[in-house]
C-alpha positions as CSV (number, residue, x, y, z in Angstrom):
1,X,23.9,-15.8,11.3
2,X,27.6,-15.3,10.5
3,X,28.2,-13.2,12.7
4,X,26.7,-15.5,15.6
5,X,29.0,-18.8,14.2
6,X,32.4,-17.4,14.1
7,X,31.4,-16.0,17.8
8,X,31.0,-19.8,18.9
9,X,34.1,-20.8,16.9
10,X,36.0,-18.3,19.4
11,X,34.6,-19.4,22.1
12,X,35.1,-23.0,21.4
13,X,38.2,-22.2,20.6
14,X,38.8,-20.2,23.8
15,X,38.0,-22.5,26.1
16,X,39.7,-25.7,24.4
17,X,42.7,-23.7,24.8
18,X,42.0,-23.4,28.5
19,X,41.6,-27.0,29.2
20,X,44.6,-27.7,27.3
21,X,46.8,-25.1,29.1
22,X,45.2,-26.2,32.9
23,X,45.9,-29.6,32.0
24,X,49.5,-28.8,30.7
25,X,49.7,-26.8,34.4
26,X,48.5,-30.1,36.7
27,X,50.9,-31.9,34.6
28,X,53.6,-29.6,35.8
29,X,52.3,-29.6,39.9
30,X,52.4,-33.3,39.4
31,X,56.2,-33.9,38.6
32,X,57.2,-32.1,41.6
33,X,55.7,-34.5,44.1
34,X,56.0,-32.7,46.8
35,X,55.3,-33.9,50.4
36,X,54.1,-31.5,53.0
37,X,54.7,-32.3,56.9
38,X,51.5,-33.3,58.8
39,X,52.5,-32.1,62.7
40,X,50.3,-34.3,63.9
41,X,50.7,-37.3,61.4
42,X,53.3,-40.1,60.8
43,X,56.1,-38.3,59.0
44,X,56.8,-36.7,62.5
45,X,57.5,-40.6,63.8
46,X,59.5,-40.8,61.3
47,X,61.7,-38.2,61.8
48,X,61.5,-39.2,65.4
49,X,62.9,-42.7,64.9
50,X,65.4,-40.8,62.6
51,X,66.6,-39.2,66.1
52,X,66.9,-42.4,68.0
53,X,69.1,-43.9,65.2
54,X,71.2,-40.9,65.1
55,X,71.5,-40.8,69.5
56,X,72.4,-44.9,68.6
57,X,74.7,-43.9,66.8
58,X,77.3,-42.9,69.2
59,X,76.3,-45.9,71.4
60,X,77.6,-48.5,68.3
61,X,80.3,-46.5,68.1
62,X,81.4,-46.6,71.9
63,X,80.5,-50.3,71.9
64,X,82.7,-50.9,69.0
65,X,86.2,-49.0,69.4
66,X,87.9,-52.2,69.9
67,X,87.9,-52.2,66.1
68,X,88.2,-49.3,64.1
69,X,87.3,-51.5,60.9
70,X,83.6,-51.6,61.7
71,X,81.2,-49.3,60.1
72,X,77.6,-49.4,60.1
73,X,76.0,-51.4,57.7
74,X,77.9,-54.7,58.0
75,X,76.3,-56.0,61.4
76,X,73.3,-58.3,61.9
77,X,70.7,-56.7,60.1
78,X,73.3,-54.2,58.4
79,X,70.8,-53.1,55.5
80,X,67.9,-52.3,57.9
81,X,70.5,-49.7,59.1
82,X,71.0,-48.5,55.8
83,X,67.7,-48.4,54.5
84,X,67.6,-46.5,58.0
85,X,70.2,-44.0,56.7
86,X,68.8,-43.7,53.4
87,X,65.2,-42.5,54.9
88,X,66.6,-40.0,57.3
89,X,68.6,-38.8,54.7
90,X,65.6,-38.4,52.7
91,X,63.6,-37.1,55.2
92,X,66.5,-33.8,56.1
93,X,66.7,-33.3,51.9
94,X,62.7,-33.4,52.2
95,X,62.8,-31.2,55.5
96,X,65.8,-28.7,53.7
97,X,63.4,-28.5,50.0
98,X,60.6,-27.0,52.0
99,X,60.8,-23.6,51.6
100,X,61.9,-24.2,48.2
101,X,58.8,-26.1,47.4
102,X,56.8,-23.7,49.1
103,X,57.9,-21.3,46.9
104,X,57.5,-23.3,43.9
105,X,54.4,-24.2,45.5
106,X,53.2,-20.5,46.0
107,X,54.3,-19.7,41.8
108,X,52.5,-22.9,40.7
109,X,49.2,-21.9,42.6
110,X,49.5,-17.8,41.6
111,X,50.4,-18.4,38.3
112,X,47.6,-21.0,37.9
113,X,45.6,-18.5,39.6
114,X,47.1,-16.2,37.0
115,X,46.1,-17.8,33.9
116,X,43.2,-19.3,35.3
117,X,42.5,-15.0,35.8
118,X,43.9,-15.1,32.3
119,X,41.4,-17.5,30.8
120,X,38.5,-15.8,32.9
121,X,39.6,-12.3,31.5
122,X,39.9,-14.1,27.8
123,X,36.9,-15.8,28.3
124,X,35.0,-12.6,29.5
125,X,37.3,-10.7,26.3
126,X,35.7,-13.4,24.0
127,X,32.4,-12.4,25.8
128,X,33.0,-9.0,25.4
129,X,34.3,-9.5,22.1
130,X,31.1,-11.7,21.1
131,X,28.7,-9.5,23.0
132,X,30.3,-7.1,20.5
133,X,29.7,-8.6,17.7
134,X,25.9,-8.8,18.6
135,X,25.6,-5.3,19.5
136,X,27.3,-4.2,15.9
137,X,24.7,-6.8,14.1
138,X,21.9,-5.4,16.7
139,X,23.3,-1.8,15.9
140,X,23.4,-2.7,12.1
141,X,20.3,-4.2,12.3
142,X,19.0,-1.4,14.0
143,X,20.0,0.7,11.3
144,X,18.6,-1.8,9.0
145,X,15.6,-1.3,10.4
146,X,15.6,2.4,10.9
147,X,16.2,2.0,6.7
148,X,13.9,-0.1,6.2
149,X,11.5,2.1,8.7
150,X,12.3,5.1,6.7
151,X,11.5,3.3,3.2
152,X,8.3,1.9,4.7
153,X,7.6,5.9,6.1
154,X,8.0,6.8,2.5
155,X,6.0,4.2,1.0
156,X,3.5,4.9,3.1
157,X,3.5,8.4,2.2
158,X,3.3,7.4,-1.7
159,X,0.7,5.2,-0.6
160,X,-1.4,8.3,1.3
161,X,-0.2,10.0,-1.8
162,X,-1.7,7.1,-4.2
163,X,-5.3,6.6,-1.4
164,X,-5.6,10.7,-1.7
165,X,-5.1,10.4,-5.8
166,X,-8.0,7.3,-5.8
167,X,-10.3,9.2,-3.6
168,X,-10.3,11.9,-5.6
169,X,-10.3,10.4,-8.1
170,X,-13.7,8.2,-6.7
171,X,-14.9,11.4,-5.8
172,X,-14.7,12.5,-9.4
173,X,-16.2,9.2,-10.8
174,X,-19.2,9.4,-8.3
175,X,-19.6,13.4,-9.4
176,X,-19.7,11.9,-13.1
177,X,-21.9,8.8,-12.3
178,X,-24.1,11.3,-10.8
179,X,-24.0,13.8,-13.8
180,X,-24.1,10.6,-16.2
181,X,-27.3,9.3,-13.8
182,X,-29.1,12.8,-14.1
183,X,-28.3,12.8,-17.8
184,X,-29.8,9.4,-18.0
185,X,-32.8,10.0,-16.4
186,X,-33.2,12.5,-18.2
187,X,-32.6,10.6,-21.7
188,X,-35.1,7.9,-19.8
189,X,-37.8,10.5,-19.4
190,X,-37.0,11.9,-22.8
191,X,-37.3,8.4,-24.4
192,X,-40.4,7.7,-22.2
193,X,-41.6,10.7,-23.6
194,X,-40.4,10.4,-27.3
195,X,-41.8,6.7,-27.0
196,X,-45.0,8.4,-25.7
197,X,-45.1,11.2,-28.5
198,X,-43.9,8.0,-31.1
199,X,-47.1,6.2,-29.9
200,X,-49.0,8.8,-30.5
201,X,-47.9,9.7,-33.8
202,X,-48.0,6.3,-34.8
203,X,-51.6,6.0,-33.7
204,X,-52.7,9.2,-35.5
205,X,-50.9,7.9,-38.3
206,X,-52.6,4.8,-38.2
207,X,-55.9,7.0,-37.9
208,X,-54.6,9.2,-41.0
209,X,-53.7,6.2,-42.7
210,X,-57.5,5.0,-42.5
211,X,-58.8,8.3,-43.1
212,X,-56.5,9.0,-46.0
213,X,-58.1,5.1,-47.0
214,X,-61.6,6.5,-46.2
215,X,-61.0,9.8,-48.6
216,X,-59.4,7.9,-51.3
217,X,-62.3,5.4,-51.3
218,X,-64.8,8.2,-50.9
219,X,-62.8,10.0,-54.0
220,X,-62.4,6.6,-55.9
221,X,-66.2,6.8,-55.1
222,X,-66.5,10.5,-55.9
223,X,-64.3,9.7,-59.4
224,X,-66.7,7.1,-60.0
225,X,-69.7,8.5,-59.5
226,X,-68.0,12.0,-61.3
227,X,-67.2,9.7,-64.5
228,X,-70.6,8.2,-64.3
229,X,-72.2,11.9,-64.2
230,X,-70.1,13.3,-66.8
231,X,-71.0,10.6,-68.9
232,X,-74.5,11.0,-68.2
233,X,-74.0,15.1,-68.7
234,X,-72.2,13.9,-71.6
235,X,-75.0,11.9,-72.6
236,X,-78.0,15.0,-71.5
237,X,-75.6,17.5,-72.9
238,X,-75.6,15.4,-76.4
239,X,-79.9,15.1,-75.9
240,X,-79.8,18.1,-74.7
241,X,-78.2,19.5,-78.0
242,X,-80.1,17.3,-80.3
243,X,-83.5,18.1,-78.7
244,X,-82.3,22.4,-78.8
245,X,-81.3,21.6,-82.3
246,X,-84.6,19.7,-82.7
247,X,-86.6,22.2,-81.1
248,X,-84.6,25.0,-83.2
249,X,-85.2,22.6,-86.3
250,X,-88.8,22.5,-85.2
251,X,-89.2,26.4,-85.2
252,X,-87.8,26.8,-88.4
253,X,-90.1,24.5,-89.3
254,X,-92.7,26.0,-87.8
255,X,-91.5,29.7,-88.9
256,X,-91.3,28.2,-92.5
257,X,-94.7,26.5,-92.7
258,X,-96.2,30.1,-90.7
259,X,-94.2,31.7,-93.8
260,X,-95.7,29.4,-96.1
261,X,-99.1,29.5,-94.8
262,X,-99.4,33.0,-94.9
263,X,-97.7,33.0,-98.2
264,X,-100.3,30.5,-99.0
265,X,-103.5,32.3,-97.5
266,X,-101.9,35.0,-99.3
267,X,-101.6,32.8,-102.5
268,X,-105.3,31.7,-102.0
269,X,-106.3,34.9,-101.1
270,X,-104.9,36.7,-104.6
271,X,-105.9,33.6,-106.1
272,X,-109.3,34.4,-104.7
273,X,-109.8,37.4,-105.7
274,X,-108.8,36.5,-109.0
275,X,-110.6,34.0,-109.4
276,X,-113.6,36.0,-108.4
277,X,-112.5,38.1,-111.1
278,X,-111.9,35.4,-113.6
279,X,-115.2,33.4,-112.5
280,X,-117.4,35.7,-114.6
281,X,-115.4,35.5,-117.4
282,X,-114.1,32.3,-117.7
283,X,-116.4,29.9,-115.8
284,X,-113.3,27.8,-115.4
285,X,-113.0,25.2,-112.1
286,X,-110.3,26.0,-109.9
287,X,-108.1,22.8,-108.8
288,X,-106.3,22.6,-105.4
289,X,-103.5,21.9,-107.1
290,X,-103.1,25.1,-108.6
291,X,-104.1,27.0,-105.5
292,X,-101.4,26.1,-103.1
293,X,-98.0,26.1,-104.7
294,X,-96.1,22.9,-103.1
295,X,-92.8,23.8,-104.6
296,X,-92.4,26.7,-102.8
297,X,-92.5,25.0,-98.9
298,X,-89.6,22.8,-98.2
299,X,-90.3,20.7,-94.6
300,X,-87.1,19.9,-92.7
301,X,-87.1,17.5,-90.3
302,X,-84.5,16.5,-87.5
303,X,-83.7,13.2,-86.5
304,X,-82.6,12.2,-82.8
């Protein structure tokens, strides 16, 4: 953008400075005022009646050398004649500055030519000059670009760099979600099969549960019932003792009165015999009291 300004400055620049130098030139062309000859035009009249005033001339002059004081100017109408004079004097100064002007002529017009070449070759140097400066800020922009073409080739290679990095590393994440998806299906079926096995073992716990309930309320019963028949063995076992220690009471009792009968049928049987012998003798009565000695049997008896 800077670059592109101070070009239009110069060329601004340039071309005020060839308006003010063509101006300055027509300037110059215009204080010569020259005045070319027209063959065919008035200024040829002119010169023309130039000639008839100079072939007059003589003619005044032969009609007047009765007086040498006359001189031309002074007659009837004297400054028509030198207004006459004056304009054909003009006209030879005119007719001698020709070549002179055409030379001047010929500079003016080459050198305006010149710098009017001048202004075209600073005008096409400015051109140059600004077509230049574009090509340096197209070249430097060009090389600009060719940096900034590089910079975007490298970051593009950091960013294949930085894609190939993510897809392995995507590629590794899938490989784990996969491993970490087997594992947990696995864990699932292991769960589903823990939860299975936990179900199970809760419902044959459950089951144990009421059987252990069952056996300790069948032993509770069993306990009971064993209290209740230990204290009825208790009780048969007492009986049982009482009635073997009545029964072996009752057969020393019975042993003892056997004894003690026989002891007595003994008794009775000696006493018998004695008394057979004594009968004759004595002729005494034998009591019952006398024949079966009571003191010598003791009865013992057993209470339940």
């Amino acid at each position: 953008m800077k670059i592109l300004l101070v070009f239009l400055v110069y060329v601004t620049l340039t071309y005020c400075g060839k308006a003010k130098k063509q101006i300055h030139d027509q300037q110059v062309v215009d204080s010569y005022e020259f005045e070319y000859v027209d063959h065919g035009g008035p200024a040829l009249s002119l010169i023309d009646s130039n000639g008839h005033y100079v072939e007059a001339a003589p003619v005044v002059a032969a009609s007047g050398h009765r007086s040498s004081l006359i001189r031309p100017g002074y007659s009837v109408g004297g400054p028509l004649a030198s207004i006459a004079k004056g304009a054909a004097d003009q006209a030879n100064t005119q007719l001698n500055q020709q070549p002179v002007a055409a030379g001047q002529a010929a500079y003016v017009a080459k050198n305006t030519l010149a710098q009017a070449a001048a202004q075209s070759a600073a005008t096409a140097a400015a051109a140059l000059a600004g077509k230049q400066i574009i090509v340096m800020g197209l070249e430097q922009q060009s090389r600009d670009a060719q940096v900034a073409v590089d910079g975007e080739k490298q970051q593009l290679q950091q960013a294949q760099r930085a894609a190939t990095a993510a897809r392995n590393a995507a590629q590794q994440a899938m490989h784990q979600v996969q491993v970490i998806t087997t594992a947990l299906n696995a864990a699932q079926a292991t769960a589903e099969h823990a939860a299975q096995a936990a179900a199970e073992a809760a419902a044959e716990l459950a089951a144990q549960t009421t059987m252990v309930g069952q056996a300790k309320a069948r032993a509770e019963t069993i306990a009971e019932q064993l209290a209740a028949a230990r204290l009825d063995f208790e009780t048969t076992q007492a009986a049982a003792q009482k009635a073997a220690n009545a029964a072996q009471t009752a057969q020393s009792n019975a042993a003892a009165a056997a004894a003690h009968a026989a002891n007595t049928a003994a008794a009775a049987a000696t006493a018998s015999h004695s008394a057979s012998l004594h009968a004759a003798t004595a002729d005494e009565p034998i009591s019952l009291a006398n024949t079966l000695p009571v003191d010598t049997f003791h009865y013992k008896s057993y209470h339940l």
